[in-house]
C-alpha positions in Angstrom: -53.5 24.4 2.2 -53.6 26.9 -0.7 -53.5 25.3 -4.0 -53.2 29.5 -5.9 -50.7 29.1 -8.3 -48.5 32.4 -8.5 -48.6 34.3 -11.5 -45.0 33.4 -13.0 -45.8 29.7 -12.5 -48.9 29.5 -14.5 -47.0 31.4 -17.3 -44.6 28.9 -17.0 -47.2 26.3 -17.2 -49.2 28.4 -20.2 -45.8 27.9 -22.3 -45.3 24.2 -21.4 -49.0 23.2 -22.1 -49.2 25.0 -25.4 -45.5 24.3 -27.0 -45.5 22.5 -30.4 -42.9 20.9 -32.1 -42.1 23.2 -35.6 -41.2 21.0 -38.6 -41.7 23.3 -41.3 -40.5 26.9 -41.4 -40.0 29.9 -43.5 -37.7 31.8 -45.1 -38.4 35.1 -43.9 -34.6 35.6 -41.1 -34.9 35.9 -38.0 -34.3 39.7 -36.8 -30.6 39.5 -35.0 -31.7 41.3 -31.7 -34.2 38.5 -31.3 -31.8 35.8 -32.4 -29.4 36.7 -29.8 -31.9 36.6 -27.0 -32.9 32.9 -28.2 -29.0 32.2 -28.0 -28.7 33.8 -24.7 -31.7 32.4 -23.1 -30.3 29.0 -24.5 -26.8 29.7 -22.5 -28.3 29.8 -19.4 -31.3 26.6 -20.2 -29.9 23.4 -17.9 -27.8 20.8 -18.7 -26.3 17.8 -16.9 -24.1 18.7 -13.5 -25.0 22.2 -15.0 -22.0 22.6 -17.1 -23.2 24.6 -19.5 -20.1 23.3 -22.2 -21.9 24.5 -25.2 -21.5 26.7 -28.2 -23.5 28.1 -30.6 -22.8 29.1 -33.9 -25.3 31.5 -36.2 -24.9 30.9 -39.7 -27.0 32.6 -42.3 -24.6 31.5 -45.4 -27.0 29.3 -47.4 -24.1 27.7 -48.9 -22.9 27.5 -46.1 -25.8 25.7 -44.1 -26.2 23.1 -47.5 -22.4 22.3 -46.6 -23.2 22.2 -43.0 -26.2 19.6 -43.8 -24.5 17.3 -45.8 -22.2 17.1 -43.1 -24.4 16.6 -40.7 -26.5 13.9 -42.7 -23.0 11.6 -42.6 -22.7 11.8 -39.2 -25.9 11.2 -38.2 -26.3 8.2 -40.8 -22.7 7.0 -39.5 -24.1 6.9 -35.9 -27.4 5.7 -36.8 -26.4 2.8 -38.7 -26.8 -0.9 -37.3 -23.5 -1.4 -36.5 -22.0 -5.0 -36.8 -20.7 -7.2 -33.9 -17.0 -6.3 -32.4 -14.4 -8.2 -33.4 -11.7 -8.4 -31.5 -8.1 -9.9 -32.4 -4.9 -9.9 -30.3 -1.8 -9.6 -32.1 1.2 -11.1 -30.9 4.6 -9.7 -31.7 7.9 -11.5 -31.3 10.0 -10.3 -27.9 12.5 -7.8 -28.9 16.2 -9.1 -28.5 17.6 -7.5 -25.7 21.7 -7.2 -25.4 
């Protein structure tokens, strides 16, 4: 049994051994031609039943992208927060003459 790993897989395997999570950045932009490769490669990345229902959306605005966070912060803080316990109430309502 060989155990030689082809050449595309140890790439592969160079990339997933040495990826970082980034949490600070810069401000230099990123060149367009190598922002729409990152976009395309992400269209064709997996995703569940491969349905691919995405979107992306390049904004480089930094009005824009302040609007865009606060946004974002409510929604995520809406979601986020401890939600209280369901209450539900059923409502009667008199029958309706008929006639």
């Amino acid at each position: 049994m060989s155990t030689t790993v082809p050449v595309s897989d140890e790439r592969l395997f160079d990339v997933m051994y040495q990826c970082r999570a980034i949490r600070r950045f810069t401000a230099e932009p990123v060149p367009e031609e190598l922002l729409v490769h990152l976009v395309d490669a992400a269209l064709h990345g997996p995703s569940a039943g491969n349905a691919q229902n995405w979107a992306f959306v390049i904004v480089r605005d930094a009005a824009q992208k302040r609007r865009l966070k606060a946004v974002w912060t409510r929604a995520w803080a809406f979601t986020a927060a401890p939600s209280e316990p369901a209450r539900c109430v059923r409502v009667r309502t008199p029958p309706v003459a008929r006639g």
